[in-house]
ROPAZA-281750 format. One line per 5 residues: number of its first residue (from 1); their letters; for each residue x, y, z of N, C-alpha, C, O. Coordinates in steps of 0.001 Angstrom, whole numbers, plus 500000, padded with zeros to 6 digits. Each point is the difference from the previous one (the first is absolute). Layout:
REM ROPAZA-281750
NUM> A> X/Y/Z/X/Y/Z/X/Y/Z/X/Y/Z; ...
***
This chain:
REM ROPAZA-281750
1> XXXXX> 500837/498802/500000/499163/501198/500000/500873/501250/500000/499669/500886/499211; 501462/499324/501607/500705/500976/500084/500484/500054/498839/499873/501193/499723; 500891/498003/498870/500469/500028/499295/499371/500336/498903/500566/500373/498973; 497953/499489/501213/499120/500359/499260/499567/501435/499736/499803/500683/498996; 500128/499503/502409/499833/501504/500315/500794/500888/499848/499720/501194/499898
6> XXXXX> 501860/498089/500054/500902/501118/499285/499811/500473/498724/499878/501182/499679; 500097/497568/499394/500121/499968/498379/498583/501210/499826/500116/500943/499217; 498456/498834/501712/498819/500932/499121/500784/501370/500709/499977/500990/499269; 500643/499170/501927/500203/501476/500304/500900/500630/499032/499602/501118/499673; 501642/498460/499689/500823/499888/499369/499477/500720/498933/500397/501116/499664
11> XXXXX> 498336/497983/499574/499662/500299/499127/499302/501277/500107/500469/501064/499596; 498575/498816/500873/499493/501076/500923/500271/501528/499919/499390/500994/499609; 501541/498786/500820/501169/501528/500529/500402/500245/498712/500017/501171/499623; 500292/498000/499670/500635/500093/498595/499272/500689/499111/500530/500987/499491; 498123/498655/500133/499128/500594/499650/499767/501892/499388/500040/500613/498933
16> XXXXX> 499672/499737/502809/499769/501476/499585/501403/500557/499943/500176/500870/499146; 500766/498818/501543/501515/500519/499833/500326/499899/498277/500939/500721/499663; 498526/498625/499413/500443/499556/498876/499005/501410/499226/500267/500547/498930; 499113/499624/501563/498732/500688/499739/500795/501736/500040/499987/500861/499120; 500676/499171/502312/499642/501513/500214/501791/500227/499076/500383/500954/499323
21> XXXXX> 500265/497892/500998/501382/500546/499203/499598/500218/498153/500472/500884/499284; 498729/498236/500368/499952/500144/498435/499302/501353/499761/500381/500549/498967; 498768/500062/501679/499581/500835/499802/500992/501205/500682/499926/501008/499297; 500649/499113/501442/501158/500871/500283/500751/499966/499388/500317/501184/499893; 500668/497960/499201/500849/499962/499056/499490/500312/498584/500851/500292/499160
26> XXXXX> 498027/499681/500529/499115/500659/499027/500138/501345/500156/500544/500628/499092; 499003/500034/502049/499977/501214/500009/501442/500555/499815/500205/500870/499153; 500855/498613/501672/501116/500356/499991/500561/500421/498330/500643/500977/499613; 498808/497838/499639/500862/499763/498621/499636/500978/498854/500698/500608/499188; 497620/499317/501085/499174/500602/498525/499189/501041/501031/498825/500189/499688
31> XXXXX> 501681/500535/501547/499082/501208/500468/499602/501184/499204/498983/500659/500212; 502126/499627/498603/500086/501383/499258/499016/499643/499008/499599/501016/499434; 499751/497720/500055/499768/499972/498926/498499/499348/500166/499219/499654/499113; 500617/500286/502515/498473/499636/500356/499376/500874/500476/500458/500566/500993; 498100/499894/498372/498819/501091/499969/500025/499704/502162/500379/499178/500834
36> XXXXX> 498970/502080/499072/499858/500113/501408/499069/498822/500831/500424/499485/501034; 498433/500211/498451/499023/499104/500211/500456/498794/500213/499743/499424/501057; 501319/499764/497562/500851/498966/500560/501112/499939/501065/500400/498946/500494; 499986/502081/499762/500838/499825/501120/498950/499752/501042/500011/498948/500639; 499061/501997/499563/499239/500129/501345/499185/498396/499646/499154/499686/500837
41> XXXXX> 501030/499472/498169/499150/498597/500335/501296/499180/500198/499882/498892/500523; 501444/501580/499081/500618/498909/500472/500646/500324/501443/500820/499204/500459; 498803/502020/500305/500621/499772/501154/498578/499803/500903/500021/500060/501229; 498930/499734/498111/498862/499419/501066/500110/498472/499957/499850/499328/501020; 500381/500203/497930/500630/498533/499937/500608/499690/501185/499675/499240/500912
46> XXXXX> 501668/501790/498844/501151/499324/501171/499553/499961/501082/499986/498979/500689; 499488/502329/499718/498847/500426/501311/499183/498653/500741/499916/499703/501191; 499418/499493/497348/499278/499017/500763/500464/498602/500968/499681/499355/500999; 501511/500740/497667/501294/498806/500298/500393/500491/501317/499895/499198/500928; 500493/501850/499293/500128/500421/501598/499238/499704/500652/500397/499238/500881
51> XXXXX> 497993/501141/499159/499252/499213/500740/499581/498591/500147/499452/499468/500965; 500883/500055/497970/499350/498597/499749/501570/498784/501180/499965/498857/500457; 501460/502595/499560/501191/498935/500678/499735/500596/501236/500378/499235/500887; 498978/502137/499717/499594/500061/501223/498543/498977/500465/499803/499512/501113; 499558/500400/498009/499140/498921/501051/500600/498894/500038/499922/499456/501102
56> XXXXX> 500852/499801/497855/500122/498256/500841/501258/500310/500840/500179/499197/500916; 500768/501832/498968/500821/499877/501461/499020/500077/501169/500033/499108/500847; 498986/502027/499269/499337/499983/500918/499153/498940/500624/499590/500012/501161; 500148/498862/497733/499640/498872/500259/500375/499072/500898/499539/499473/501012; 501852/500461/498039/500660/499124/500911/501128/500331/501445/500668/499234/500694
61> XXXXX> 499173/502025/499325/500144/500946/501318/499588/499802/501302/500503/500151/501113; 497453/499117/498024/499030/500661/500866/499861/498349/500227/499149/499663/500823; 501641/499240/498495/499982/498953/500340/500360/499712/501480/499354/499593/500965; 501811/500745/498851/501033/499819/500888/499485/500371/501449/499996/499493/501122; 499584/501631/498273/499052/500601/501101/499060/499175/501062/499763/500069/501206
66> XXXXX> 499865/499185/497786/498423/499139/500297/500646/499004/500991/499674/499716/501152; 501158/499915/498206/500655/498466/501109/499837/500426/500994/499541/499173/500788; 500705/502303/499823/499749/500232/501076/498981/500695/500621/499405/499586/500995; 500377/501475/498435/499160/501083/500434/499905/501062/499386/501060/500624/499948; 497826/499977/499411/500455/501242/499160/499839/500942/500693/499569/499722/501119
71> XXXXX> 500584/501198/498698/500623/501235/500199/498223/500829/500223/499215/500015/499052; 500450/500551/502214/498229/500119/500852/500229/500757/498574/501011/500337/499384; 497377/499792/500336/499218/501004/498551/499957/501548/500778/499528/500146/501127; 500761/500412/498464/500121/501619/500202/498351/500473/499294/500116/500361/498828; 498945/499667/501519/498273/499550/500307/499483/501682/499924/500021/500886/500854
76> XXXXX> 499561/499096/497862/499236/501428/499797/498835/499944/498880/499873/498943/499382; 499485/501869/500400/498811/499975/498799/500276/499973/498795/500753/500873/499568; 498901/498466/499850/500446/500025/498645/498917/499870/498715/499257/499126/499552; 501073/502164/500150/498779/499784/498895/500456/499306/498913/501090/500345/499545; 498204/498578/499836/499821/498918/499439/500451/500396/498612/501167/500268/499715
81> XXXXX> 497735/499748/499381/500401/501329/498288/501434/500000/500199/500756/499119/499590; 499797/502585/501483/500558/500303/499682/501636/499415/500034/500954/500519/499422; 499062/498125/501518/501085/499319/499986/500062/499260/498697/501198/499873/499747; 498084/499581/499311/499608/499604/499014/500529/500643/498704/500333/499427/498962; 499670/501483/501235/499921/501271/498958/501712/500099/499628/500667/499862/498975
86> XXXXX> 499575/500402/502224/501241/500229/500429/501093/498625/499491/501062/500093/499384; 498435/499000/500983/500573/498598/499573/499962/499802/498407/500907/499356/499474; 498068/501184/499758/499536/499685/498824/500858/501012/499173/500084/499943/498774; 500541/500978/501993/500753/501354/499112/501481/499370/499988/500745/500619/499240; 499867/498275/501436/500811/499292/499635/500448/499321/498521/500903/500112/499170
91> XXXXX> 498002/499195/501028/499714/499043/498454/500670/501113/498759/499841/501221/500019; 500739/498194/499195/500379/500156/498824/498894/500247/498986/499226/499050/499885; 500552/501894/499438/499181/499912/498975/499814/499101/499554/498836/499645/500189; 501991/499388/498987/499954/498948/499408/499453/498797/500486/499574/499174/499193; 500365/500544/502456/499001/499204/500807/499057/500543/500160/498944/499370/499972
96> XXXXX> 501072/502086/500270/497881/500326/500149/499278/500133/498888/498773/500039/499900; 502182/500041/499121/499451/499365/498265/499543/498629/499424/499319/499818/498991; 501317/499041/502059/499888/498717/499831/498595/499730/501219/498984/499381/499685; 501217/501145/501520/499193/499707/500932/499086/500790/500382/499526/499600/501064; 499816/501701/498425/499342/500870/500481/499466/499574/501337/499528/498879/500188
101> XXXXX> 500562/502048/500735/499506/499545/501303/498377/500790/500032/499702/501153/499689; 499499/497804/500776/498727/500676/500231/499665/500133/501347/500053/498967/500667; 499576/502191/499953/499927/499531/501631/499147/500985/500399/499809/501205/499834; 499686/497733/500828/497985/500374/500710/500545/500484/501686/499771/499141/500852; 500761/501862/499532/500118/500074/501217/498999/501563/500168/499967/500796/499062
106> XXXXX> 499268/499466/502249/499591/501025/500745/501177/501003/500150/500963/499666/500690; 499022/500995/498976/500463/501874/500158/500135/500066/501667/500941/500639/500470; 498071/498668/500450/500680/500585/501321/500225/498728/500538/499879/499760/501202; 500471/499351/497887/500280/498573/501193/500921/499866/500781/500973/500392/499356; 499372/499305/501634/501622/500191/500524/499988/498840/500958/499002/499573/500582
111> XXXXX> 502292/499945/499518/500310/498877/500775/500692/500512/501345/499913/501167/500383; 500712/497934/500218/500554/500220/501770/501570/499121/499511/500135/498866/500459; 500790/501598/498788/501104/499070/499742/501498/500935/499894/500175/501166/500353; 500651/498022/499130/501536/501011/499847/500078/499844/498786/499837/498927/499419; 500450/502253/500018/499748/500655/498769/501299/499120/498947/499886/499690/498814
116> XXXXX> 501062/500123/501922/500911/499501/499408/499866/498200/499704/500446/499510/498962; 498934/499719/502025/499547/498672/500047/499101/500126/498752/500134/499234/499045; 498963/501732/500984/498967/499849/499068/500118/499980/498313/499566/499257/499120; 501335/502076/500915/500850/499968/498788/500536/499103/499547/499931/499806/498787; 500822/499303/502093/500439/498451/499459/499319/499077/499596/500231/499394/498954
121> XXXXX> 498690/500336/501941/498817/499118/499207/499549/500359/499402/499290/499079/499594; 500449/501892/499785/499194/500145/498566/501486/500174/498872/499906/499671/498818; 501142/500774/501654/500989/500050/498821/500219/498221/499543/500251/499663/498842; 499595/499335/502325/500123/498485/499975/498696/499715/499124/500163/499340/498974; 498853/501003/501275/498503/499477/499488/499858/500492/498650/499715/499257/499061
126> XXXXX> 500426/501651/500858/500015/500678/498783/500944/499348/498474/499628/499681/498871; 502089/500351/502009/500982/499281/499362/499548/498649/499753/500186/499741/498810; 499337/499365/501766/499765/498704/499880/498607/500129/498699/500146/499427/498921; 498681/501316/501361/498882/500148/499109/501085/500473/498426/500216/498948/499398; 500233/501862/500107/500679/500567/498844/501093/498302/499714/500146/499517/498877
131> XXXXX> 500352/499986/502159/500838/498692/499281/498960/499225/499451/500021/499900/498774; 498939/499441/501924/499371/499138/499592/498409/500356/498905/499078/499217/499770; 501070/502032/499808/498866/500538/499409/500276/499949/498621/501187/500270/499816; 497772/499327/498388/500416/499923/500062/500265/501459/498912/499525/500908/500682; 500884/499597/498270/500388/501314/499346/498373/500668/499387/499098/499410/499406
136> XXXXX> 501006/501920/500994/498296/501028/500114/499260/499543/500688/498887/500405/499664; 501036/498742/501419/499106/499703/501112/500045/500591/501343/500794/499715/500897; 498401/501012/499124/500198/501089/501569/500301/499409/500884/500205/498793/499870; 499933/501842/501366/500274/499123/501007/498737/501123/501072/499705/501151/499678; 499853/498260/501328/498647/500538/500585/500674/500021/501459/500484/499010/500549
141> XXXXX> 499448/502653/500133/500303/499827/501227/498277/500567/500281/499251/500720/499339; 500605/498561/501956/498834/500774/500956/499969/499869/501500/500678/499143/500567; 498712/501517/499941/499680/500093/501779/498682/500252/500311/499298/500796/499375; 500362/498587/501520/498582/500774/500965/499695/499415/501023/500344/498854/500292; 499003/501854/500331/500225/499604/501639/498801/498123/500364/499168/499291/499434
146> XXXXX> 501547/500800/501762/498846/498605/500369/499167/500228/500909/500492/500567/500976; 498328/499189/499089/499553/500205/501477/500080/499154/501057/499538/498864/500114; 501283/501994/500883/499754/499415/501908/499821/499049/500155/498966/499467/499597; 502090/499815/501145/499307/498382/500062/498866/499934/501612/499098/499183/500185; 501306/501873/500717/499694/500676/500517/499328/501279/500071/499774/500631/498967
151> XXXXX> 499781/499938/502538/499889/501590/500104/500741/500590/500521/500035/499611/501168; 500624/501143/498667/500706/500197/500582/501940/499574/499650/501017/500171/500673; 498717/499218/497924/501344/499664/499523/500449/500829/499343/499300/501009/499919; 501757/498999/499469/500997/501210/499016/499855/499382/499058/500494/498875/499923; 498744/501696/499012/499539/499179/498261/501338/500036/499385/500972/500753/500049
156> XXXXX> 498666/497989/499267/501057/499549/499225/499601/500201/498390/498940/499831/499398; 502715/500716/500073/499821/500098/498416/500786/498896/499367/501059/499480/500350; 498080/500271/498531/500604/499356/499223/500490/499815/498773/499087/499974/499175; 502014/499881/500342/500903/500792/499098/499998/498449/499099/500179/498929/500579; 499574/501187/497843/500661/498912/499208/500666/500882/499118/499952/501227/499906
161> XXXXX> 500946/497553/499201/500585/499727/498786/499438/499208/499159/499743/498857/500378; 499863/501641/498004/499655/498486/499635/500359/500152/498447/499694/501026/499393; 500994/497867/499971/500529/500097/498497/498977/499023/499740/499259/499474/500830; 500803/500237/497229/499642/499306/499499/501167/499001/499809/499665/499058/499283; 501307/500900/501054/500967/498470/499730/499415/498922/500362/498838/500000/500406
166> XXXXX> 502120/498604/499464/499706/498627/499821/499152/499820/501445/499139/499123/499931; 500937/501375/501005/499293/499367/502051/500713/499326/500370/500790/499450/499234; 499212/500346/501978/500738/498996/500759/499328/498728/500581/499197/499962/500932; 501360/498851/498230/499440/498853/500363/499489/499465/501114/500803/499249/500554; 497777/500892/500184/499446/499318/501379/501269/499445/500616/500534/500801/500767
171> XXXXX> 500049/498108/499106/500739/499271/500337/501147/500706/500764/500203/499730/501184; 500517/501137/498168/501292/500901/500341/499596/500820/501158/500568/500153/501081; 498036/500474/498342/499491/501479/501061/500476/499771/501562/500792/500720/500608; 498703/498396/499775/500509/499725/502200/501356/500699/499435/500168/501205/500184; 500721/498072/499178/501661/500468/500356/499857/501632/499552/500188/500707/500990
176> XXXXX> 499565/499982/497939/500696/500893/499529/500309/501173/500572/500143/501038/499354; 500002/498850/502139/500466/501276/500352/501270/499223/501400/500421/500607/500985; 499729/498717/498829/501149/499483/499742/501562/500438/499672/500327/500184/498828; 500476/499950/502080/501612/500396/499520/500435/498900/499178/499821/498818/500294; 500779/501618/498627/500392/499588/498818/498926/499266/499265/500398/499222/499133
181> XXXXX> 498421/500874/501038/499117/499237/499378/499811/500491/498233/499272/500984/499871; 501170/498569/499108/499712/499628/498758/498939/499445/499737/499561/499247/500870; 499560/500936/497707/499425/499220/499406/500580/498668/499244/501129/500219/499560; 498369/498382/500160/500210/498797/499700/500254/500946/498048/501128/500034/499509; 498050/500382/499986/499854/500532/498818/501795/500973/499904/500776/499949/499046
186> XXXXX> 499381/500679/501994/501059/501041/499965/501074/499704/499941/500897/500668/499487; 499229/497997/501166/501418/499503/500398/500920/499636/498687/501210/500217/499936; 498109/499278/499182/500658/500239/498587/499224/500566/498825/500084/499484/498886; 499169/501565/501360/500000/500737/499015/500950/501484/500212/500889/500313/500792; 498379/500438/498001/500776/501570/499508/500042/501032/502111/500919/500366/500733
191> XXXXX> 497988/499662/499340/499304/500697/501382/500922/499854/500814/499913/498877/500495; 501469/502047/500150/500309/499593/501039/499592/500567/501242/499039/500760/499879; 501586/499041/501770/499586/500550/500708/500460/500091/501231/500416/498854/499830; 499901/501386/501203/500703/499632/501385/498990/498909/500706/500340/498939/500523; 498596/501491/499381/499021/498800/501036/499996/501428/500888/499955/499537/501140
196> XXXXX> 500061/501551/498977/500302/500499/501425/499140/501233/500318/499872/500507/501115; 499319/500065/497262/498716/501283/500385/498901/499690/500281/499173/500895/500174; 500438/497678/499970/498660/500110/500463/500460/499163/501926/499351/500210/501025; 501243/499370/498916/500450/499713/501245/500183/501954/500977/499439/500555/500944; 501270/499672/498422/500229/501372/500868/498804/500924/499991/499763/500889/500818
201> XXXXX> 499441/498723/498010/498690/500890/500177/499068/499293/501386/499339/500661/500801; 500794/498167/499200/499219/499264/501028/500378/500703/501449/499152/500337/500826; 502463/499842/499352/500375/500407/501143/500088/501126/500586/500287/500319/501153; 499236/500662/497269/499945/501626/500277/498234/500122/500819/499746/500442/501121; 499314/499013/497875/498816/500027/500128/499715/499156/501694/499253/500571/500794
206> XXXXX> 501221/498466/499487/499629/499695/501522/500705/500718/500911/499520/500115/501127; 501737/500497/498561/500506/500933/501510/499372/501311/499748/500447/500829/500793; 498505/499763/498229/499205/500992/500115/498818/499195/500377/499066/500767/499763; 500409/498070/500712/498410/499721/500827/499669/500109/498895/499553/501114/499727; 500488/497808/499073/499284/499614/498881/500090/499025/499572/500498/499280/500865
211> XXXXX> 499266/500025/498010/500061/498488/499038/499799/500426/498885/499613/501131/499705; 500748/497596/499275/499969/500229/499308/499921/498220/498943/500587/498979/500359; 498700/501124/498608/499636/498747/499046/500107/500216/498793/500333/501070/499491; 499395/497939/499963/499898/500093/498637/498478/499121/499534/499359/499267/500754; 500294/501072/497728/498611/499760/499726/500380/499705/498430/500370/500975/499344
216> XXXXX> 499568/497811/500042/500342/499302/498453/499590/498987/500091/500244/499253/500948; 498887/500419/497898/499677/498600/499679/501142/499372/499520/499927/498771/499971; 501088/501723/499653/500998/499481/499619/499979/499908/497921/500817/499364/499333; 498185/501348/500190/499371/499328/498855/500867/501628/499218/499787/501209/500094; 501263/497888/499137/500692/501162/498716/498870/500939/499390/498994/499487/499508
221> XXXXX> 501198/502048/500530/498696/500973/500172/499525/500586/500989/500201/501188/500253; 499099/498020/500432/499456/500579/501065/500870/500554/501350/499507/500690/500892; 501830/498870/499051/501105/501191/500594/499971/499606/501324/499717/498838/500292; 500633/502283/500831/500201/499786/501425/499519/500786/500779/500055/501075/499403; 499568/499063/501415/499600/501467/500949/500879/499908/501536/499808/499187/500904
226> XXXXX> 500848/501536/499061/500872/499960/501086/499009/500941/501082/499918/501188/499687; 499637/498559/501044/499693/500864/501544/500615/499873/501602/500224/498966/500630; 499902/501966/499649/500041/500756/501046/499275/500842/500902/499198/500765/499465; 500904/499269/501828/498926/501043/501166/501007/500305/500380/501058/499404/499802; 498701/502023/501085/500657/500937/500750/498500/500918/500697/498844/500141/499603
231> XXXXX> 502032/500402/501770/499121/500264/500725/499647/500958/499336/500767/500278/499078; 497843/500710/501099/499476/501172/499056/500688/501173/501358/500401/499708/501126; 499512/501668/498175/500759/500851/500320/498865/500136/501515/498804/499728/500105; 502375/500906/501100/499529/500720/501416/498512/500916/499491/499158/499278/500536; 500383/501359/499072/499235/500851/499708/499519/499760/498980/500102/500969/499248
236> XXX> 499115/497725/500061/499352/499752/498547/499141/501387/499627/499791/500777/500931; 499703/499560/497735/499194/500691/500026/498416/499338/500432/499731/498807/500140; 499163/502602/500047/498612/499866/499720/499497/499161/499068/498785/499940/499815
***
């Protein structure tokens, strides 16, 4: 397993680094002779490759982490949209061209979480929906609250992901949140992966007082819906 886990990190890391240098050595070579517009798309390129090698370090950071204990959630309101928004201004043109994101969230929804945990699971949920989706098929974020299981309880929201890719086979679902957990399909095909963003999303989402599942028939088409709860904000609205 460890040896395994080197070769996908390896690869991994390799990836957007391959990404942000080709496009930096581009600029470097042919800058005088590229219109303004292409420069500014090839250094949002590199931009993403930066983000795309800051989340799986942070991954596997936040692994390490886990063996033991992560690090208490720094616990404030968070409006929902606008963390979303914010995450989605990442993406590369060229992925929100392939994946248009459609997303049904409330204008004043807000959660009770750390802004930075949160950001990760949807940069993980999101990243995973765009691998396995499959080219001009949106990808659908939404939220809305649940009601009280109680009176007197703090309502819970609930946040999905959901692509149209292949689903995840009944069978696999118990494991997949799982450290190093792979798909049977993945292990030798094109798709690589650490095994390690939906595991860390599991561990962000329960040390903020939440859960989190998944929802696929498993049937190529009909895709995946990744969900999540988080507590709803100190002061919901009217």
């Amino acid at each position: 397993m460890k040896d395994e886990f080197i070769i996908n990190v390896s690869h991994e890391l390799r990836t957007p680094l391959t990404q942000i240098y080709g496009y930096l050595e581009l600029l470097s070579e042919y800058q005088e002779h590229l219109d303004a517009d292409t420069q500014r798309a090839f250094l949002d390129n590199a931009k993403y490759g930066c983000d795309e090698l800051m989340l799986l370090v942070n991954n596997i950071l936040n692994t390490t982490r886990a063996s033991s204990k992560l690090q208490a959630p720094q616990l404030e309101d968070v409006t929902v949209i606008q963390l979303v928004k914010e995450v989605s201004r990442l993406l590369t043109p060229i992925e929100g061209a392939k994946h248009p994101l459609k997303i049904s969230i409330p204008e004043h929804l807000k959660v009770r979480a750390d802004t930075q945990y949160l950001r990760q699971i949807f940069r993980n949920l999101i990243s995973n929906a765009f691998k396995y989706s499959p080219s001009d098929t949106p990808v659908f974020i939404d939220a809305f609250p649940i009601m009280a299981k109680q009176p007197g309880m703090r309502q819970e929201i609930c946040i999905s992901v959901k692509d149209q890719g292949p689903g995840i086979p009944p069978a696999e679902q118990p494991f997949l949140f799982e450290k190093f957990m792979r798909l049977q399909r993945d292990l030798s095909g094109p798709i690589r992966g650490t095994g390690l963003g939906l595991y860390i999303c599991k561990q962000l989402v329960e040390t903020m007082h939440g859960r989190i599942w998944i929802e696929s028939t498993g049937i190529a088409g009909e895709g995946s819906r990744f969900c999540f709860t988080l507590p709803g904000s100190s002061f919901p609205p009217l």
